[in-house]
CHARMM-style PDB file with segment names, atoms N, HN, CA, C and O in Angstrom:
ATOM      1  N   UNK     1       0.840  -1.205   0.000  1.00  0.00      PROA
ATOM      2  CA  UNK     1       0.000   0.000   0.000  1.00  0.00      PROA
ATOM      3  C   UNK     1       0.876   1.255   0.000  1.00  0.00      PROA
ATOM      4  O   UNK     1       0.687   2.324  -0.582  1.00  0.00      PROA
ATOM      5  N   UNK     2       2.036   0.806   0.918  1.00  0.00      PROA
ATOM      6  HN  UNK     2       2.189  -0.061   1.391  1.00  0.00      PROA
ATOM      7  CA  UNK     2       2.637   2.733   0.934  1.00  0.00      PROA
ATOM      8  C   UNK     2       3.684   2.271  -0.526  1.00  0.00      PROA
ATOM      9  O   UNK     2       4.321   3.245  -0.928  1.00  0.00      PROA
ATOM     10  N   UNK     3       3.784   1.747  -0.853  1.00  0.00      PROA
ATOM     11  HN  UNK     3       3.267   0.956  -0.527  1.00  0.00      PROA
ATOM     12  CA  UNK     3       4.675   1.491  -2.537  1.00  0.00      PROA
ATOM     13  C   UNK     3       3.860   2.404  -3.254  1.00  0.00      PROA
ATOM     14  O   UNK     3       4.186   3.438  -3.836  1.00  0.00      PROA
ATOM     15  N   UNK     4       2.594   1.791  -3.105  1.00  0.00      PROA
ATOM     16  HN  UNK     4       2.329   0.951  -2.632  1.00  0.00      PROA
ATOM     17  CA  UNK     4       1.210   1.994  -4.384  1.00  0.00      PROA
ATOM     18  C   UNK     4       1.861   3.612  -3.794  1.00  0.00      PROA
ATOM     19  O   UNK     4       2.790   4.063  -4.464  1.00  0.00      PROA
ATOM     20  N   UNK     5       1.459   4.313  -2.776  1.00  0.00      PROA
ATOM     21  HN  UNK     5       0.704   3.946  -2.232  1.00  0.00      PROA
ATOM     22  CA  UNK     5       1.181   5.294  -2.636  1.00  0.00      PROA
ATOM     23  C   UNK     5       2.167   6.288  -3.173  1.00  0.00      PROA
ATOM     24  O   UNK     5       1.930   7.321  -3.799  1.00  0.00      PROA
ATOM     25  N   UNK     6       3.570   5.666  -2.731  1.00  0.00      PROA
ATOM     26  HN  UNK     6       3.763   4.827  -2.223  1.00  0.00      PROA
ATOM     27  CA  UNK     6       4.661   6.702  -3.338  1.00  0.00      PROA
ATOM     28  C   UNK     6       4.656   6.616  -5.046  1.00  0.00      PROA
ATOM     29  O   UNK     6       4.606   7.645  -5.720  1.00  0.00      PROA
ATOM     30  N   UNK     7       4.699   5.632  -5.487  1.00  0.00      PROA
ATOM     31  HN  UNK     7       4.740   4.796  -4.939  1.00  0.00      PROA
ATOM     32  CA  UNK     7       4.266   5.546  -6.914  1.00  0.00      PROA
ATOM     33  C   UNK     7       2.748   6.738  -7.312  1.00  0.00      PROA
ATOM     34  O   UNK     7       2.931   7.109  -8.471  1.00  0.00      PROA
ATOM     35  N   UNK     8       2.016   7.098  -7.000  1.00  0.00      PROA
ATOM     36  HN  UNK     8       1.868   6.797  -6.058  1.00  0.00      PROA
ATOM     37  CA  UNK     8       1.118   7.794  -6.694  1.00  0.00      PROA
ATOM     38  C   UNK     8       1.693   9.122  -7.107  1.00  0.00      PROA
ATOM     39  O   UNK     8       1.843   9.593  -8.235  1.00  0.00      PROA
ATOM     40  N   UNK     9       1.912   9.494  -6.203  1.00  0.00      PROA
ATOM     41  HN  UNK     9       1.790   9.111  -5.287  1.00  0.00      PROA
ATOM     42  CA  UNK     9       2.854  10.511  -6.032  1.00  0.00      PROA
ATOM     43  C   UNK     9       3.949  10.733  -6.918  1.00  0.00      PROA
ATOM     44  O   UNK     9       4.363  11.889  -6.998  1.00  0.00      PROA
ATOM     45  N   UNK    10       4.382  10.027  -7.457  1.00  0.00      PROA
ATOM     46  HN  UNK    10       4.045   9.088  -7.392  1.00  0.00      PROA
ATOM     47  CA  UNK    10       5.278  10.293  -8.355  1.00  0.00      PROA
ATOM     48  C   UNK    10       4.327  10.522  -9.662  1.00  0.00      PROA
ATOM     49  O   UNK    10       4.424  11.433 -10.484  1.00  0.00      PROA
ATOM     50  N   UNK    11       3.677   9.789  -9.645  1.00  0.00      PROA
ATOM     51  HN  UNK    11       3.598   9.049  -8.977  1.00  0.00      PROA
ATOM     52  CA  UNK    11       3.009   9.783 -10.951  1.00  0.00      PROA
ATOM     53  C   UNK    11       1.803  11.192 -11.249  1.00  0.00      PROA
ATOM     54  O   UNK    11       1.300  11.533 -12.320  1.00  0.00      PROA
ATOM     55  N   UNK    12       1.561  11.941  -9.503  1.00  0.00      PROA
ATOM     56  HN  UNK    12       1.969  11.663  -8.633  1.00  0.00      PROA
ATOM     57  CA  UNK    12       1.000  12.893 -10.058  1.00  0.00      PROA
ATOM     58  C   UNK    12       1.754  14.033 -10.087  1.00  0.00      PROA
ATOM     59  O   UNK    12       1.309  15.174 -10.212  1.00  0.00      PROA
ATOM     60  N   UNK    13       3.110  13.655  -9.948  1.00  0.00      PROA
ATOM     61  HN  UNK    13       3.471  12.728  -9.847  1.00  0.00      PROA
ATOM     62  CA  UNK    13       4.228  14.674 -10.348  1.00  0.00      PROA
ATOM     63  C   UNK    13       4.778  15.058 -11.494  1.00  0.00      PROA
ATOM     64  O   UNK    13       5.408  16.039 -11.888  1.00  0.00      PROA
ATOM     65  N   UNK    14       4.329  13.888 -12.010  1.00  0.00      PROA
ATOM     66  HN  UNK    14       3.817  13.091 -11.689  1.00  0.00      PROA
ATOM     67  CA  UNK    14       5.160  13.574 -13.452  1.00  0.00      PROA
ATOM     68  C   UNK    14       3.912  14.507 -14.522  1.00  0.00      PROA
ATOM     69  O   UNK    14       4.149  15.286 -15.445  1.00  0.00      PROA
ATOM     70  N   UNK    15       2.459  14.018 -13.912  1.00  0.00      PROA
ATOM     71  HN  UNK    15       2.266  13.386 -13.162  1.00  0.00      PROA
ATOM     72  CA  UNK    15       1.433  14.463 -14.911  1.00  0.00      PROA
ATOM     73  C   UNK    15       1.390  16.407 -14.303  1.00  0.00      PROA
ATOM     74  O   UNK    15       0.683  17.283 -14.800  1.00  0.00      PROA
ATOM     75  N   UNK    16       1.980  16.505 -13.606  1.00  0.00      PROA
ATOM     76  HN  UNK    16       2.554  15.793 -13.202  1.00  0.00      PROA
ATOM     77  CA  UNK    16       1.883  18.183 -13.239  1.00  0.00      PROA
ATOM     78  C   UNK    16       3.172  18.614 -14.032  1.00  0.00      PROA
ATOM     79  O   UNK    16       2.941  19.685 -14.594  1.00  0.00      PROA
ATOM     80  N   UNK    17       4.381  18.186 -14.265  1.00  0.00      PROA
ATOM     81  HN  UNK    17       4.569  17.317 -13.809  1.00  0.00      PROA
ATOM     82  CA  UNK    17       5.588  18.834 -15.418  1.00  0.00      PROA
ATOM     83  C   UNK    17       5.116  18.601 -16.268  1.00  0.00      PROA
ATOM     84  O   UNK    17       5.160  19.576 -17.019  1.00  0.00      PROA
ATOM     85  N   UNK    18       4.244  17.207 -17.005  1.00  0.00      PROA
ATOM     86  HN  UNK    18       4.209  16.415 -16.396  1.00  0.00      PROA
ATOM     87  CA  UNK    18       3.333  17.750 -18.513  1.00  0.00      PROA
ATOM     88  C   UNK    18       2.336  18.119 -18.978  1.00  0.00      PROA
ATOM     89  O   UNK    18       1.717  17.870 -20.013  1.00  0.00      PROA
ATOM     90  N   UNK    19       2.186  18.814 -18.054  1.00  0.00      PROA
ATOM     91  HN  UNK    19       2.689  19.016 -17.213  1.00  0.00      PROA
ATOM     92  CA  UNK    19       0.328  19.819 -17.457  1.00  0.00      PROA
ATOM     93  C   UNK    19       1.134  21.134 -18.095  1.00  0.00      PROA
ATOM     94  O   UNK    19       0.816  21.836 -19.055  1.00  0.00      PROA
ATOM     95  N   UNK    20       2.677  21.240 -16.922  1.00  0.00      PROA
ATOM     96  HN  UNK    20       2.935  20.670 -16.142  1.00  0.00      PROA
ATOM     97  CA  UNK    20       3.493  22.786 -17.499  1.00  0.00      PROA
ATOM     98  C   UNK    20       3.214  23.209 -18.286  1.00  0.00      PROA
ATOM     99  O   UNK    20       2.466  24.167 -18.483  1.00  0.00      PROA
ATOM    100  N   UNK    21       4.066  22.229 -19.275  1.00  0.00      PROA
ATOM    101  HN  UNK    21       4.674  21.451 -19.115  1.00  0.00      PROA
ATOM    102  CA  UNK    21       4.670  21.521 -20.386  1.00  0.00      PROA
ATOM    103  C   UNK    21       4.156  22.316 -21.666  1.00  0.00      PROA
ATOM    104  O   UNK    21       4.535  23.221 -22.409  1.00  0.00      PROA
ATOM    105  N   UNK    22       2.933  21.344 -21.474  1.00  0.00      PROA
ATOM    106  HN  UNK    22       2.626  20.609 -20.871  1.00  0.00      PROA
ATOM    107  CA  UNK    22       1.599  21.450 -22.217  1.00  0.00      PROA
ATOM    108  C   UNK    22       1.157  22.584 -22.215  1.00  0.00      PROA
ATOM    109  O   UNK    22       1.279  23.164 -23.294  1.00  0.00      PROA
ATOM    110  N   UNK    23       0.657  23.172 -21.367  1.00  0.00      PROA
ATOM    111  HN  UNK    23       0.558  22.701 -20.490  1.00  0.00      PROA
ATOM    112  CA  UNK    23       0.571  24.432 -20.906  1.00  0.00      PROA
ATOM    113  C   UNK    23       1.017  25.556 -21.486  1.00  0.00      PROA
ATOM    114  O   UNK    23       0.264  26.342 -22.060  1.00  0.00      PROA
ATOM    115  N   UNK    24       2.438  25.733 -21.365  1.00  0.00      PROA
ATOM    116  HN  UNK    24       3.050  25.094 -20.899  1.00  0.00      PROA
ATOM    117  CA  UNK    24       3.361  26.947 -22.015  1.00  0.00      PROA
ATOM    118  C   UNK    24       3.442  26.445 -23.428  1.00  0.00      PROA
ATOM    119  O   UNK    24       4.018  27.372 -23.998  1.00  0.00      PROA
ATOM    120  N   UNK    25       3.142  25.296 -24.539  1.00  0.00      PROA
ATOM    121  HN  UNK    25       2.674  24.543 -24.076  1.00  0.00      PROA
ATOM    122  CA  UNK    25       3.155  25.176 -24.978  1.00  0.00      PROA
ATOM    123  C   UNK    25       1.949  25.886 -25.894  1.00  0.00      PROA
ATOM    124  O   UNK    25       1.976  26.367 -27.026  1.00  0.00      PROA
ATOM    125  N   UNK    26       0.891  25.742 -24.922  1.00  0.00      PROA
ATOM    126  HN  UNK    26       0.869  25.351 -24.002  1.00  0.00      PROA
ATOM    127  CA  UNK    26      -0.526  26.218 -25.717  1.00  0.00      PROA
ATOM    128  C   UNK    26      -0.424  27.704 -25.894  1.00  0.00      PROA
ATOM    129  O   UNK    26      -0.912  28.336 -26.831  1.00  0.00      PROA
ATOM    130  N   UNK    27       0.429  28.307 -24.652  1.00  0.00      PROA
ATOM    131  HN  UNK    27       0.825  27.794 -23.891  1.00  0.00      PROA
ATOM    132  CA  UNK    27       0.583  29.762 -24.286  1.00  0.00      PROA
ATOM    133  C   UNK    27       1.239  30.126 -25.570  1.00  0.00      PROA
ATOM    134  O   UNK    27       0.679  30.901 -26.345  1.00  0.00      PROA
ATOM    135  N   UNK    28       2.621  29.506 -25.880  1.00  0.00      PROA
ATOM    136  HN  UNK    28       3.077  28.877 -25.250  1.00  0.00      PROA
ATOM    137  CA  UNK    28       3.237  30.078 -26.975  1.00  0.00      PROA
ATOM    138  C   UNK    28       2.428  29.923 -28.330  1.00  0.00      PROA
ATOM    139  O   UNK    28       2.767  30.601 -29.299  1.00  0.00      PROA
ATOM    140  N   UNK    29       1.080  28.803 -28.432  1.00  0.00      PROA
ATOM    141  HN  UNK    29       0.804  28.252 -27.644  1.00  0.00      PROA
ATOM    142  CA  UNK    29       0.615  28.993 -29.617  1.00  0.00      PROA
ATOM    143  C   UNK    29      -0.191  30.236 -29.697  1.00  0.00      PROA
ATOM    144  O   UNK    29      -0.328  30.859 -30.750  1.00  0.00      PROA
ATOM    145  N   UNK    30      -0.794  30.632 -28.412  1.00  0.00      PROA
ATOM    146  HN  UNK    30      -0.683  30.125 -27.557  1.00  0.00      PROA
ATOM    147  CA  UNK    30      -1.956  31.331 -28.368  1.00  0.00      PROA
ATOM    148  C   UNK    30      -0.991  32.943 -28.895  1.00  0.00      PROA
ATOM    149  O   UNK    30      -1.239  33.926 -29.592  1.00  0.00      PROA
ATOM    150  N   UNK    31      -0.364  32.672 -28.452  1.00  0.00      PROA
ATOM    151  HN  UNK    31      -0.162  31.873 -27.886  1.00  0.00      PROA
ATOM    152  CA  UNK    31       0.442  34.498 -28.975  1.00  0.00      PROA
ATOM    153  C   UNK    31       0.577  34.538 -29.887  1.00  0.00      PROA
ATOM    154  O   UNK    31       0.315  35.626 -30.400  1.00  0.00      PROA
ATOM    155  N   UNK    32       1.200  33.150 -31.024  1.00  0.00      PROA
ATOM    156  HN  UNK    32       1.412  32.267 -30.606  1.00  0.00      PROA
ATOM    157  CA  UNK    32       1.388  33.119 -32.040  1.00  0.00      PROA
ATOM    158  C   UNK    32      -0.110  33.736 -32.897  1.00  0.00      PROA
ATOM    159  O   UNK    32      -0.153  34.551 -33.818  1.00  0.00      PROA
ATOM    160  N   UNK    33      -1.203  33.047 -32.244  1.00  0.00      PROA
ATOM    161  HN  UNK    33      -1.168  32.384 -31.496  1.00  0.00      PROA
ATOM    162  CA  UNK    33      -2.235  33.222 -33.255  1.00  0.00      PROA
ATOM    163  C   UNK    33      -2.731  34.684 -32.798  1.00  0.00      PROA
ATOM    164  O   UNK    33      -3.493  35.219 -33.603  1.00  0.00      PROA
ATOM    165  N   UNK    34      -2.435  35.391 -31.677  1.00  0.00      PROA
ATOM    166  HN  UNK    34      -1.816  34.956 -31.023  1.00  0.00      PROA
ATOM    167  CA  UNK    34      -2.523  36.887 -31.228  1.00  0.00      PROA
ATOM    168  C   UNK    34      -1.807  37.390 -32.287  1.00  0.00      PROA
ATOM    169  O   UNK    34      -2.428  38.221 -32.950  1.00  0.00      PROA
ATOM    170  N   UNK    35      -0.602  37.121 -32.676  1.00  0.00      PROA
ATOM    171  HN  UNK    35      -0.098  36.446 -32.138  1.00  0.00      PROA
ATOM    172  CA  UNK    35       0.220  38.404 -33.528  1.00  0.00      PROA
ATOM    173  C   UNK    35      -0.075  38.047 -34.900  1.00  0.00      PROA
ATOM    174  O   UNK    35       0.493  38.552 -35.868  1.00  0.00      PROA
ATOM    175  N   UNK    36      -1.076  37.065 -34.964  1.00  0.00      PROA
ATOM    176  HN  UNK    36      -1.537  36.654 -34.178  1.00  0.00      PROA
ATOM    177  CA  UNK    36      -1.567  37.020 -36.436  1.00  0.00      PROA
ATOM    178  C   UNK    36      -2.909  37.865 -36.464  1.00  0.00      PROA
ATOM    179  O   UNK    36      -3.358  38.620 -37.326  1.00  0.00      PROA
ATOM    180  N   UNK    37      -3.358  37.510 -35.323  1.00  0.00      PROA
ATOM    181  HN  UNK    37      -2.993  36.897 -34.622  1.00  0.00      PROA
ATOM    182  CA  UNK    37      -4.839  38.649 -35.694  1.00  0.00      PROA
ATOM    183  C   UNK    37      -4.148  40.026 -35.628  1.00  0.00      PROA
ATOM    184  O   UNK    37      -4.414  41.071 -36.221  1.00  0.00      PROA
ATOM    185  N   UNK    38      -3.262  39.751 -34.809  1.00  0.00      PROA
ATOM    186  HN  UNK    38      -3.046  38.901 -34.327  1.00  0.00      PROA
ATOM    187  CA  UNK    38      -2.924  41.866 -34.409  1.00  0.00      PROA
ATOM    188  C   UNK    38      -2.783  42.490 -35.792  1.00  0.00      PROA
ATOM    189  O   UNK    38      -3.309  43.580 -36.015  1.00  0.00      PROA
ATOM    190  N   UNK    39      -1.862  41.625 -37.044  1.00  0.00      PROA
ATOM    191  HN  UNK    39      -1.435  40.739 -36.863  1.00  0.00      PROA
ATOM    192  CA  UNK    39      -1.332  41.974 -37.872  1.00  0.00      PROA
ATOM    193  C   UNK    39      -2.724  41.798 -39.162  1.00  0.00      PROA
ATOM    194  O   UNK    39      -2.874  42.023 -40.363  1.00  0.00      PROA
ATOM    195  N   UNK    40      -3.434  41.325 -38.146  1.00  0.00      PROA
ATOM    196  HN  UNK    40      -3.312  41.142 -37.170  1.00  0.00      PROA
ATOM    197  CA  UNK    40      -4.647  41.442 -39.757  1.00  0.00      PROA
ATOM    198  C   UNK    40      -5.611  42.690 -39.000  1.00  0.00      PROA
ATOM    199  O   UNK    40      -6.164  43.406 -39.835  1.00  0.00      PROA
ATOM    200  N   UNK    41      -5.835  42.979 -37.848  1.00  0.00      PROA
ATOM    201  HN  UNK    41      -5.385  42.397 -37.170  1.00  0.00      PROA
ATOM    202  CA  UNK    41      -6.219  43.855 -37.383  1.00  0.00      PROA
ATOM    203  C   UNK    41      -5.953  45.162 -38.120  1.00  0.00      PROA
ATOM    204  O   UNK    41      -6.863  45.846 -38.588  1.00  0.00      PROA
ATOM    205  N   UNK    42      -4.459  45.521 -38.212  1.00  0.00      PROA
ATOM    206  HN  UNK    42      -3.720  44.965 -37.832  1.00  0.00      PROA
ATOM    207  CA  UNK    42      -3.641  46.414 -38.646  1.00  0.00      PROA
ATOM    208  C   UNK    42      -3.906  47.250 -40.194  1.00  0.00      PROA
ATOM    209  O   UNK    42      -4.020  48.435 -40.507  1.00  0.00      PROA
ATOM    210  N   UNK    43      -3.934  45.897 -40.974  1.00  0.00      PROA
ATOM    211  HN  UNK    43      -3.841  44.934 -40.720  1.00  0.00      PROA
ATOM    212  CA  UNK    43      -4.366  45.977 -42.346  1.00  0.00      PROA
ATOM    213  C   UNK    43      -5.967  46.088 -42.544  1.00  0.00      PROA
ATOM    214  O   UNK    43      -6.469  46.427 -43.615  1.00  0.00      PROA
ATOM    215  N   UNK    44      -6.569  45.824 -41.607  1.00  0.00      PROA
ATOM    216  HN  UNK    44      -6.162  45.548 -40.736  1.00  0.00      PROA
ATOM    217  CA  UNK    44      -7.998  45.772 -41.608  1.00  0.00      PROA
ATOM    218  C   UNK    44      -8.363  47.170 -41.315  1.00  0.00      PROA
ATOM    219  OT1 UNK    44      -9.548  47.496 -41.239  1.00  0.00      PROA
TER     220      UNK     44
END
């Protein structure tokens, strides 16, 4: 049971660095698609 548990724990450690991960990943798309509207904004 305390195995299971530390395994546990590790494992909801592991899924919170590719929560980050994931995360800043979406962040850097979302700007990307910000400085595409900004720039059609511009011309618009």
């Amino acid at each position: 049971m305390r195995k299971r548990n530390l395994s546990f724990k590790e494992l909801v450690k592991d899924n919170k660095q590719e929560i980050e991960s994931d995360f800043k990943a979406i962040e850097r798309i979302e700007t990307k698609i910000d400085d595409k509207h900004s720039k059609n904004l511009k011309y618009a």
